[in-house]
PyMOL Python script that loads the backbone (N, CA, C, O; Angstrom):
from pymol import cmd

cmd.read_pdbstr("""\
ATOM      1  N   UNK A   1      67.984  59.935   9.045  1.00  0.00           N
ATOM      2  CA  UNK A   1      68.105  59.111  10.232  1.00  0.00           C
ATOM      3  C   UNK A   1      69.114  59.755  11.180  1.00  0.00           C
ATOM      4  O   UNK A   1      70.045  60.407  10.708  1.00  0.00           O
ATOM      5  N   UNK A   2      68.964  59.598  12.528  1.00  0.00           N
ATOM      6  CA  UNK A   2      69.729  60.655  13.810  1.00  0.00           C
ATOM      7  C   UNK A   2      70.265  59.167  14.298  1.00  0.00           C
ATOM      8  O   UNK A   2      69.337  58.451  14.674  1.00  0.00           O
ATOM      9  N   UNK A   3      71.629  58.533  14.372  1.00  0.00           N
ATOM     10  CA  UNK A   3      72.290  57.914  15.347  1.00  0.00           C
ATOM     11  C   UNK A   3      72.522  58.683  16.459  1.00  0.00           C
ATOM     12  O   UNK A   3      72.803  59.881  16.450  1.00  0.00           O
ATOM     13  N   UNK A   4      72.373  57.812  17.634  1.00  0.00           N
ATOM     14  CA  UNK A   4      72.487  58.566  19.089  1.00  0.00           C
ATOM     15  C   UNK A   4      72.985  57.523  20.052  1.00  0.00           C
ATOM     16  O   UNK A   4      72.412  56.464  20.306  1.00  0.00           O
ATOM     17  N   UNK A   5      74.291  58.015  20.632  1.00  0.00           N
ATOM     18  CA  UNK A   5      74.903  57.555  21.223  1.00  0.00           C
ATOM     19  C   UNK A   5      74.526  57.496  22.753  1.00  0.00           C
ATOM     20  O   UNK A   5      75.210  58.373  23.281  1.00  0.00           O
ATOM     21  N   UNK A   6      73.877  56.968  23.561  1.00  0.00           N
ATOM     22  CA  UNK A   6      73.893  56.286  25.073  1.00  0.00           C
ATOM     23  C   UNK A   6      74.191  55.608  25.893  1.00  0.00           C
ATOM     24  O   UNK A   6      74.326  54.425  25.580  1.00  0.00           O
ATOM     25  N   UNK A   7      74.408  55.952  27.142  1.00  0.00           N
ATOM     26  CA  UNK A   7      74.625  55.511  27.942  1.00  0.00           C
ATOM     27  C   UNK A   7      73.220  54.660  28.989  1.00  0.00           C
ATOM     28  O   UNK A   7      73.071  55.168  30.101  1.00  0.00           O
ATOM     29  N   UNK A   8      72.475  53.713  28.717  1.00  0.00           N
ATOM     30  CA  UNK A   8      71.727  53.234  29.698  1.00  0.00           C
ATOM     31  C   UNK A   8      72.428  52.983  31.041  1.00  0.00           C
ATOM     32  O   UNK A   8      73.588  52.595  31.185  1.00  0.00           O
ATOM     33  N   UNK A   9      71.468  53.288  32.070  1.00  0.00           N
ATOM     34  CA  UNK A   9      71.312  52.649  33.606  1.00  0.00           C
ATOM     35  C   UNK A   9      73.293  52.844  33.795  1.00  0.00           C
ATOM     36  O   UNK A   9      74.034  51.971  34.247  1.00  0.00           O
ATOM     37  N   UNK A  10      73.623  53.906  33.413  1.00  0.00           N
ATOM     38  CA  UNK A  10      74.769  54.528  33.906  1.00  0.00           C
ATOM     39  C   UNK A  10      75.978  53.495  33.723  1.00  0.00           C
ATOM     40  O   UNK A  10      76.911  53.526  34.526  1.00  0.00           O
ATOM     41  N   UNK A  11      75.959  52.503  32.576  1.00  0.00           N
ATOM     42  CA  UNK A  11      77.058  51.564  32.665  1.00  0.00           C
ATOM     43  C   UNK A  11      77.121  51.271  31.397  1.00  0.00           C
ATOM     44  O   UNK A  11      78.201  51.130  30.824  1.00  0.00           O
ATOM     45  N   UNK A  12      75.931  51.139  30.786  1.00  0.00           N
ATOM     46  CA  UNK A  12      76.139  50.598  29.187  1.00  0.00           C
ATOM     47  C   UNK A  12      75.685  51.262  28.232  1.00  0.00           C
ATOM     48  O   UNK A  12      74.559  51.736  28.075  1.00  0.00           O
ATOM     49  N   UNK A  13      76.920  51.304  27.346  1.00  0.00           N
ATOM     50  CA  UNK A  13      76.687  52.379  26.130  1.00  0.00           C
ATOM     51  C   UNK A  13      76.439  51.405  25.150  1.00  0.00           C
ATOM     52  O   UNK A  13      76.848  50.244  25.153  1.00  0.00           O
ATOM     53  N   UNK A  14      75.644  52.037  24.198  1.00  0.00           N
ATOM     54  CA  UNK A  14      74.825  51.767  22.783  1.00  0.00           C
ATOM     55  C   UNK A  14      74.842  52.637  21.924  1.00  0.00           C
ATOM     56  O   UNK A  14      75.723  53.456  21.662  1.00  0.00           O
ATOM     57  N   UNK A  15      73.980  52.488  21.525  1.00  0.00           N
ATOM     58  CA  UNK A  15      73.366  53.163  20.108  1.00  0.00           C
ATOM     59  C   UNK A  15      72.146  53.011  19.490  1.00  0.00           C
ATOM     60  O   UNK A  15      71.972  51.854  19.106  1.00  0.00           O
ATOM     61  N   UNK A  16      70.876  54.069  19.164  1.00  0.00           N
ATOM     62  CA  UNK A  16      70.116  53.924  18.404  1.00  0.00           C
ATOM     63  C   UNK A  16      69.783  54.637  16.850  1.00  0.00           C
ATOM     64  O   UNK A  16      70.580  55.065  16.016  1.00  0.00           O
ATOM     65  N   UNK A  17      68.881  54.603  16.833  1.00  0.00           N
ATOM     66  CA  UNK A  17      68.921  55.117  15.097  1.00  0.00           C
ATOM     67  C   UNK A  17      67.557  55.528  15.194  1.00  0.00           C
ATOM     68  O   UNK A  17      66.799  54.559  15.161  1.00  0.00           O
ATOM     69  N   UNK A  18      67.010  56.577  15.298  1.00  0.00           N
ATOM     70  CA  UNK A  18      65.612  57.130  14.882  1.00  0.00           C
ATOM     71  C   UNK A  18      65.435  57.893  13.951  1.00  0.00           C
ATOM     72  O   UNK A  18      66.458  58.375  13.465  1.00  0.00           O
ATOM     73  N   UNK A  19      64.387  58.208  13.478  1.00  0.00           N
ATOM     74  CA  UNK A  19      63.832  59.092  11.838  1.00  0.00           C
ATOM     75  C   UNK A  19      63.756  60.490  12.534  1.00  0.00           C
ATOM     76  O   UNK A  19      62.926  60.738  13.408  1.00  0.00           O
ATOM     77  N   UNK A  20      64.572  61.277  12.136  1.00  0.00           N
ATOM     78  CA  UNK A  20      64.690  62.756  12.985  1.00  0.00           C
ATOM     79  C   UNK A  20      63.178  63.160  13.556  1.00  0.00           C
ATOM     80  O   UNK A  20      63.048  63.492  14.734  1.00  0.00           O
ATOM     81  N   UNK A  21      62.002  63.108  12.614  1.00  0.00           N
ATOM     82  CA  UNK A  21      60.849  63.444  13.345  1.00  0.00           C
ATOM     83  C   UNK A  21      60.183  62.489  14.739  1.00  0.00           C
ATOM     84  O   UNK A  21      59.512  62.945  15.666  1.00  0.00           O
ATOM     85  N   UNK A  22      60.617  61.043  14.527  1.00  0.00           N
ATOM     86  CA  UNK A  22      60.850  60.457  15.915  1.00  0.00           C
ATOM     87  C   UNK A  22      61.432  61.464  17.190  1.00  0.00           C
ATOM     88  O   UNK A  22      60.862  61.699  18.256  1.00  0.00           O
ATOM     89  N   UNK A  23      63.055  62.089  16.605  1.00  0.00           N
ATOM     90  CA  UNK A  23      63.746  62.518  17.580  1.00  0.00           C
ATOM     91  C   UNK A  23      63.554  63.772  18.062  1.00  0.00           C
ATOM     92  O   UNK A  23      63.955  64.242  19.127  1.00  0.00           O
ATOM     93  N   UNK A  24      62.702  64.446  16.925  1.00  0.00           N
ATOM     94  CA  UNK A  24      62.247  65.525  17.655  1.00  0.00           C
ATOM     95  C   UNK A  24      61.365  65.454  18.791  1.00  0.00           C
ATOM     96  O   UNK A  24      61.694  65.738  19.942  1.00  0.00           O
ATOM     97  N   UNK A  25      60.082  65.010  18.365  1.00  0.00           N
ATOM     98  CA  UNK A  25      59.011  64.100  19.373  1.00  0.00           C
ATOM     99  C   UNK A  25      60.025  63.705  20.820  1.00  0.00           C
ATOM    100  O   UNK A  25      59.862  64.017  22.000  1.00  0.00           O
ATOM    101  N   UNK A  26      61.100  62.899  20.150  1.00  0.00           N
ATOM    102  CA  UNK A  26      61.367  62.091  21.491  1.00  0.00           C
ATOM    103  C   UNK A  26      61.734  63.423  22.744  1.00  0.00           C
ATOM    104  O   UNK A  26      61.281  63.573  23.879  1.00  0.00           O
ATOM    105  N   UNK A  27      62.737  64.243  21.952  1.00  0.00           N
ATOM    106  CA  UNK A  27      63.232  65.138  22.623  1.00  0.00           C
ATOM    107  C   UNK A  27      62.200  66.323  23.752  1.00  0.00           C
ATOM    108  O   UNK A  27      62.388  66.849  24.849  1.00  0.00           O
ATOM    109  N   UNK A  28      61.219  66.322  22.843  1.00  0.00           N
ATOM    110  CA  UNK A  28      60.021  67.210  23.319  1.00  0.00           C
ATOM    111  C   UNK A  28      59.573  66.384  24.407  1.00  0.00           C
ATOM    112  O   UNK A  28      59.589  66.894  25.527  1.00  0.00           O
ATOM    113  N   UNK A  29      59.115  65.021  24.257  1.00  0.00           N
ATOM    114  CA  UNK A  29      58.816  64.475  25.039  1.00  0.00           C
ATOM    115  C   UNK A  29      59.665  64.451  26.895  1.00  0.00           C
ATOM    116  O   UNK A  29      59.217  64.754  28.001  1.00  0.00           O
ATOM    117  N   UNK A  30      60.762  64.033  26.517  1.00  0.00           N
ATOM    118  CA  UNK A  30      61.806  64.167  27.798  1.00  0.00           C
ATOM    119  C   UNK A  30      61.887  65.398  28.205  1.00  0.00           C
ATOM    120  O   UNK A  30      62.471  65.553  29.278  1.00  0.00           O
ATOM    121  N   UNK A  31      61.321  66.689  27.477  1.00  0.00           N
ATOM    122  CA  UNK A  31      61.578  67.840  28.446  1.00  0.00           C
ATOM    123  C   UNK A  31      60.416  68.047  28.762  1.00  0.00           C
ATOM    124  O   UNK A  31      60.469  68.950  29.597  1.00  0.00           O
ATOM    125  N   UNK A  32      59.245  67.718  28.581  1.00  0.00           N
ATOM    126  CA  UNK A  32      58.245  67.560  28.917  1.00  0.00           C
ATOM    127  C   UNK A  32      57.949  66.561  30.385  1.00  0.00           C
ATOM    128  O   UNK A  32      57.329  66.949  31.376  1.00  0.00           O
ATOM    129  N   UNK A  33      58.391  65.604  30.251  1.00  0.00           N
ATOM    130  CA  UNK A  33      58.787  64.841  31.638  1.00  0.00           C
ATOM    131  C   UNK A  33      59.617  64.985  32.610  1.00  0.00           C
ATOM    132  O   UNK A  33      59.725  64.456  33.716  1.00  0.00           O
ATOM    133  N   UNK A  34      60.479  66.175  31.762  1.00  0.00           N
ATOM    134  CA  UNK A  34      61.659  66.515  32.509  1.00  0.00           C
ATOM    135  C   UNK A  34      62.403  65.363  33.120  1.00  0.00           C
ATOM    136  O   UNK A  34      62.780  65.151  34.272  1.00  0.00           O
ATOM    137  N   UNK A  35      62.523  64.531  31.752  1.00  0.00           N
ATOM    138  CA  UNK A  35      64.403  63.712  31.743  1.00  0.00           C
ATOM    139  C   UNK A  35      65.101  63.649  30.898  1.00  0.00           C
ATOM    140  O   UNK A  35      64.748  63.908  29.747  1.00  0.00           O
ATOM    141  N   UNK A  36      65.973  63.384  31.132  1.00  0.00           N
ATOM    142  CA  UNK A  36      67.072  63.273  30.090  1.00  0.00           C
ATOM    143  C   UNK A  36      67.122  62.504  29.017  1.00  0.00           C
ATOM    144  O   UNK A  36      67.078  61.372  29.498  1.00  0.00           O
ATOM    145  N   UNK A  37      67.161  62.442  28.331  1.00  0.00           N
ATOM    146  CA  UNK A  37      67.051  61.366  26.524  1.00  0.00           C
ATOM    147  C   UNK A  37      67.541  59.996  27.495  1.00  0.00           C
ATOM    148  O   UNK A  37      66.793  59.019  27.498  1.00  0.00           O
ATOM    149  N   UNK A  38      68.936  59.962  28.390  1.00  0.00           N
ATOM    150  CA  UNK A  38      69.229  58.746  28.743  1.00  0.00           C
ATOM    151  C   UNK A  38      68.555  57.962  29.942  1.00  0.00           C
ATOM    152  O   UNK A  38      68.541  56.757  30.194  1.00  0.00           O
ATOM    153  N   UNK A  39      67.965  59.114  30.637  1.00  0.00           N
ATOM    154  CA  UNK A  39      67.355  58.531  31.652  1.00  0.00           C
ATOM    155  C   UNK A  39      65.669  58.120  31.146  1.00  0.00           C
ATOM    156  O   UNK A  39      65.167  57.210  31.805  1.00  0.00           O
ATOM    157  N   UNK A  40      64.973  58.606  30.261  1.00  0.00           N
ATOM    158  CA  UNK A  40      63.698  57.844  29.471  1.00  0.00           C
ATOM    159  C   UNK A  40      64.435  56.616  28.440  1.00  0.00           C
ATOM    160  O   UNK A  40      63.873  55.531  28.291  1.00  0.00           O
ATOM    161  N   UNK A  41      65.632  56.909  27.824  1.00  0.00           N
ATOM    162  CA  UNK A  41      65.739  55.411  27.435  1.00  0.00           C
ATOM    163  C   UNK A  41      66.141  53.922  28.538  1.00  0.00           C
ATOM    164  O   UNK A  41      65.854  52.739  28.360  1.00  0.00           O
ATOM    165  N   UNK A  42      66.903  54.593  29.682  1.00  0.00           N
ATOM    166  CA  UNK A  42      67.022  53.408  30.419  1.00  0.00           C
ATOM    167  C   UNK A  42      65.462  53.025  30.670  1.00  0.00           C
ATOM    168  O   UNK A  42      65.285  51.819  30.838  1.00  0.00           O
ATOM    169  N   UNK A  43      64.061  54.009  30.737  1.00  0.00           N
ATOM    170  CA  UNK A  43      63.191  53.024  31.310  1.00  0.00           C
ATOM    171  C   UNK A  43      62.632  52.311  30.305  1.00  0.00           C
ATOM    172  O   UNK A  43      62.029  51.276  30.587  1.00  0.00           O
ATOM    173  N   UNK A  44      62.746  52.771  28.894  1.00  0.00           N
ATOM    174  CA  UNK A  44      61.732  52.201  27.931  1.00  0.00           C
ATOM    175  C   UNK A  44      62.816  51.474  27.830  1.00  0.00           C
ATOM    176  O   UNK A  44      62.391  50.677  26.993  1.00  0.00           O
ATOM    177  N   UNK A  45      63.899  51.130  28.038  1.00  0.00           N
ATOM    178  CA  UNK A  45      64.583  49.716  28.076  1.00  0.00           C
ATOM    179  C   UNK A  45      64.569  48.729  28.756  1.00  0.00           C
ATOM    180  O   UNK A  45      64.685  47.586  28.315  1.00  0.00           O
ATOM    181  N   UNK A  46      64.380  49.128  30.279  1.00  0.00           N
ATOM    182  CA  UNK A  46      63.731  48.393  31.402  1.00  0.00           C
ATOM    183  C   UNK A  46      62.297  47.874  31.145  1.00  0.00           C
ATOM    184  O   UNK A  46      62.026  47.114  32.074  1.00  0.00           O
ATOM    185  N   UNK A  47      61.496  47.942  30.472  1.00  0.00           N
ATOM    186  CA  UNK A  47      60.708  47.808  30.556  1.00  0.00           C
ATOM    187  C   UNK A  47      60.260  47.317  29.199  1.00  0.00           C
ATOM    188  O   UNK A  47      59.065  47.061  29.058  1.00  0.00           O
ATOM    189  N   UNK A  48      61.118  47.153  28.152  1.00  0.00           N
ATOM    190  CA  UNK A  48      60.360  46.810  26.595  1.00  0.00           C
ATOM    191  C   UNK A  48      60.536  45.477  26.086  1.00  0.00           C
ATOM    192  O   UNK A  48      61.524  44.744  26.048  1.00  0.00           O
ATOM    193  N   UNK A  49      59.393  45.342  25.720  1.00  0.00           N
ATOM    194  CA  UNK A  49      58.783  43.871  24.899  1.00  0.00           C
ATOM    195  C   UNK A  49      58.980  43.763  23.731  1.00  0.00           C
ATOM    196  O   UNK A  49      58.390  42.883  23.104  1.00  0.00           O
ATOM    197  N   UNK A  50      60.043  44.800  22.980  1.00  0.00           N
ATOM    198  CA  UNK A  50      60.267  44.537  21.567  1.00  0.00           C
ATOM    199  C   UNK A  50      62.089  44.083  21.448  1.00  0.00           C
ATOM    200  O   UNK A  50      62.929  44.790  22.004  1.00  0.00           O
ATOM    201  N   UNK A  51      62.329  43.312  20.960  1.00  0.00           N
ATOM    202  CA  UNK A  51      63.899  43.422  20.724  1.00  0.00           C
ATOM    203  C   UNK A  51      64.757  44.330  20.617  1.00  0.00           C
ATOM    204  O   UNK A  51      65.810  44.289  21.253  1.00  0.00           O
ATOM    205  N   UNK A  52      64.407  45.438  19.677  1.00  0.00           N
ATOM    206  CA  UNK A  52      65.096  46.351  18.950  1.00  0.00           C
ATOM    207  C   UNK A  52      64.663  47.679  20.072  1.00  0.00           C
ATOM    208  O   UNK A  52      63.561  48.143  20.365  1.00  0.00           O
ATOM    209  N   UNK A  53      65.996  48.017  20.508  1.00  0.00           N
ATOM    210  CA  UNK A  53      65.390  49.578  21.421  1.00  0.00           C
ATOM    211  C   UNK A  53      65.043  50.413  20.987  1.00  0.00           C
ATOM    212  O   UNK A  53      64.544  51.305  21.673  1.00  0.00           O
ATOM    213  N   UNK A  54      65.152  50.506  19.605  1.00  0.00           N
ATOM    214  CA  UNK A  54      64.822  51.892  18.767  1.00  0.00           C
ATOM    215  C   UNK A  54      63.875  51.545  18.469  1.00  0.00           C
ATOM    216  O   UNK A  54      63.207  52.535  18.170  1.00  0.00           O
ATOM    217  N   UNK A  55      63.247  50.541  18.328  1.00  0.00           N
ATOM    218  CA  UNK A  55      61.414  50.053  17.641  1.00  0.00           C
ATOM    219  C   UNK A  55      60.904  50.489  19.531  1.00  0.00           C
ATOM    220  O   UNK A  55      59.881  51.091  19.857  1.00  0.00           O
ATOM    221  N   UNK A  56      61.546  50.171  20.087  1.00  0.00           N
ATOM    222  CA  UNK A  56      60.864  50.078  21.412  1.00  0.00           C
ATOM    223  C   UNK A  56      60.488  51.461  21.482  1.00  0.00           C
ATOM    224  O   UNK A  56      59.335  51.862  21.328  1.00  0.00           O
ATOM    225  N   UNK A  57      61.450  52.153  21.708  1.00  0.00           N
ATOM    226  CA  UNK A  57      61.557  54.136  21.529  1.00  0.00           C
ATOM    227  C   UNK A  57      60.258  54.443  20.771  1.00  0.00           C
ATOM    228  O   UNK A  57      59.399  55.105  21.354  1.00  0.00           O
ATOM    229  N   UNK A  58      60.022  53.965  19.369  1.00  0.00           N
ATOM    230  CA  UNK A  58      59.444  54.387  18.518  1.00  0.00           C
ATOM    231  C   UNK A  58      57.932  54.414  19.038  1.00  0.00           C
ATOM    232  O   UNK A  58      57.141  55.357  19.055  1.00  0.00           O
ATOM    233  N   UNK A  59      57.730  52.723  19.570  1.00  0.00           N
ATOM    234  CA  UNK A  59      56.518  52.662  20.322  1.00  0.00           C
ATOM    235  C   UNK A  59      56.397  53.406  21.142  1.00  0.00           C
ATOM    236  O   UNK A  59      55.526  54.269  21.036  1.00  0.00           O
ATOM    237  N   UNK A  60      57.129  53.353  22.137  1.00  0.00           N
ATOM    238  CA  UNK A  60      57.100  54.160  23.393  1.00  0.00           C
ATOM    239  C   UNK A  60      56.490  56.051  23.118  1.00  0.00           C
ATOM    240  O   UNK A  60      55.786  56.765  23.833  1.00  0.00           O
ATOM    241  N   UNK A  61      57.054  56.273  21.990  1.00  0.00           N
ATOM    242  CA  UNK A  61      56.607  57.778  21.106  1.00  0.00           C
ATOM    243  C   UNK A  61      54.880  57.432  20.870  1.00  0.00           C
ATOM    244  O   UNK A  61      54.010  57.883  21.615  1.00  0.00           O
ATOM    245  N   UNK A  62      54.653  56.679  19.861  1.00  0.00           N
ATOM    246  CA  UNK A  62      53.406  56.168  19.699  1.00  0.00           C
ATOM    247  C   UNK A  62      52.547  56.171  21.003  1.00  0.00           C
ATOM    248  O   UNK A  62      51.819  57.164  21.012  1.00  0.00           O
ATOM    249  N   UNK A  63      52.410  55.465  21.993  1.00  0.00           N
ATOM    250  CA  UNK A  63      52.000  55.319  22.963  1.00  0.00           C
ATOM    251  C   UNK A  63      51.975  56.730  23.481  1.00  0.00           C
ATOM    252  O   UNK A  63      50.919  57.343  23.324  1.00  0.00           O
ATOM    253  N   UNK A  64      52.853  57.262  24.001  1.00  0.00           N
ATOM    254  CA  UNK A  64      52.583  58.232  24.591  1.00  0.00           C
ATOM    255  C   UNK A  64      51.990  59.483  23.820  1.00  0.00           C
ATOM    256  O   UNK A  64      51.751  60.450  24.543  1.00  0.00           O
ATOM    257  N   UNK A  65      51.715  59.621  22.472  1.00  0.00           N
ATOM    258  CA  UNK A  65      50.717  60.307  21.656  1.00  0.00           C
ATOM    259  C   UNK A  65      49.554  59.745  21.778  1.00  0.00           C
ATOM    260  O   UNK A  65      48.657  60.550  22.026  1.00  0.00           O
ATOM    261  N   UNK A  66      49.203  58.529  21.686  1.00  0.00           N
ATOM    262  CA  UNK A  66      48.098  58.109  21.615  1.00  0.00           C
ATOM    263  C   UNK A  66      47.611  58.610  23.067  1.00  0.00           C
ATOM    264  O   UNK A  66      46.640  59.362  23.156  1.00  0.00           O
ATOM    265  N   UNK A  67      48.160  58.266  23.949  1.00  0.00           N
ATOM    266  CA  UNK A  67      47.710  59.010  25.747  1.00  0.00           C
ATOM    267  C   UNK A  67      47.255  60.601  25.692  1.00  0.00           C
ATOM    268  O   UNK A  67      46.305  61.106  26.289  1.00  0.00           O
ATOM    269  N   UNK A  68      48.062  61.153  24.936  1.00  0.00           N
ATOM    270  CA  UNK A  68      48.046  62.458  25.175  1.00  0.00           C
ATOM    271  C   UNK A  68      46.877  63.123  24.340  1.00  0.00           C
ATOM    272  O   UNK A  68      46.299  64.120  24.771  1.00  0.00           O
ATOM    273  N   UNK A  69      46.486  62.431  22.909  1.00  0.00           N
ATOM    274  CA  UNK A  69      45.300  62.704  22.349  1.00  0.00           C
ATOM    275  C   UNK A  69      44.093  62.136  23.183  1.00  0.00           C
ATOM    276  O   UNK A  69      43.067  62.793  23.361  1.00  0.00           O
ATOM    277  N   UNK A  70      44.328  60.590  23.790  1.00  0.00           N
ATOM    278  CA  UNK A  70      42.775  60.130  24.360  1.00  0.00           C
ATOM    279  C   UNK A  70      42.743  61.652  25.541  1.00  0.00           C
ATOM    280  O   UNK A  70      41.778  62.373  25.284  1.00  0.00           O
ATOM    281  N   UNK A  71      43.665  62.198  26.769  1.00  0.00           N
ATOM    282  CA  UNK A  71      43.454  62.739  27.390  1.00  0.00           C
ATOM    283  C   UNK A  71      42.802  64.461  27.031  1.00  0.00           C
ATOM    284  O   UNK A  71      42.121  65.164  27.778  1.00  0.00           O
ATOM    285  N   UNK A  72      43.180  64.694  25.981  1.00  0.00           N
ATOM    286  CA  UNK A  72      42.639  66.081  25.166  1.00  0.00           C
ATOM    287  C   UNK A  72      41.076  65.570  24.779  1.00  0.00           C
ATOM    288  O   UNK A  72      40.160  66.222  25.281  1.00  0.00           O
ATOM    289  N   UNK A  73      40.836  64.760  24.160  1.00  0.00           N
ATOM    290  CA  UNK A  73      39.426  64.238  23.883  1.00  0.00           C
ATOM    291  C   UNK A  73      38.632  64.052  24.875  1.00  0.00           C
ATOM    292  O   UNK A  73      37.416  63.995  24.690  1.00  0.00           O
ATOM    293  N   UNK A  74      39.269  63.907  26.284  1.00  0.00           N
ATOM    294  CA  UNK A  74      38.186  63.326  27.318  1.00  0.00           C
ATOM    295  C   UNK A  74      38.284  65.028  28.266  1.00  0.00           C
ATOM    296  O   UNK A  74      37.846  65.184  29.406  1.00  0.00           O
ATOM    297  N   UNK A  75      38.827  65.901  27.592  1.00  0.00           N
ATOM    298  CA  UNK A  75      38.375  67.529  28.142  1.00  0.00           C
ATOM    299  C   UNK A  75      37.015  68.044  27.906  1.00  0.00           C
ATOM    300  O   UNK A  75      36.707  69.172  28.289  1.00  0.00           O
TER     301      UNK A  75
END
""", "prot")
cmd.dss("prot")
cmd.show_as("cartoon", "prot")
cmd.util.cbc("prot")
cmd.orient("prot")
């Protein structure tokens, strides 16, 4: 497990906890979008329907695999 220390929306610091292969993903992901680990967690925080930000993260990983396979399949 990777604890990771953040700063959301430039004022509030936290903490999450992901399964390193989450954090790899996650990491790939944000340079892929080209943002920063804190600036994709302020939005999947802004924006999440799960309690837990790190379940949210997790989805948010999920989801955006699932996008990225339907879009390879529809080549």
């Amino acid at each position: 497990m990777k604890k990771i220390s953040v700063i959301i929306a430039g004022r509030h610091q936290t903490s999450i906890t992901l399964e390193e292969e989450f954090y790899e993903i996650f990491k790939k992901i944000a340079q892929k979008e080209q943002k920063s680990l804190s600036g994709l967690i302020t939005e999947i925080d802004s924006t999440r329907e799960q309690e837990n930000l790190s379940s949210a993260i997790r989805v948010y990983i999920l989801k955006y695999l699932q996008n990225e396979l339907t879009k390879q399949s529809n080549e």
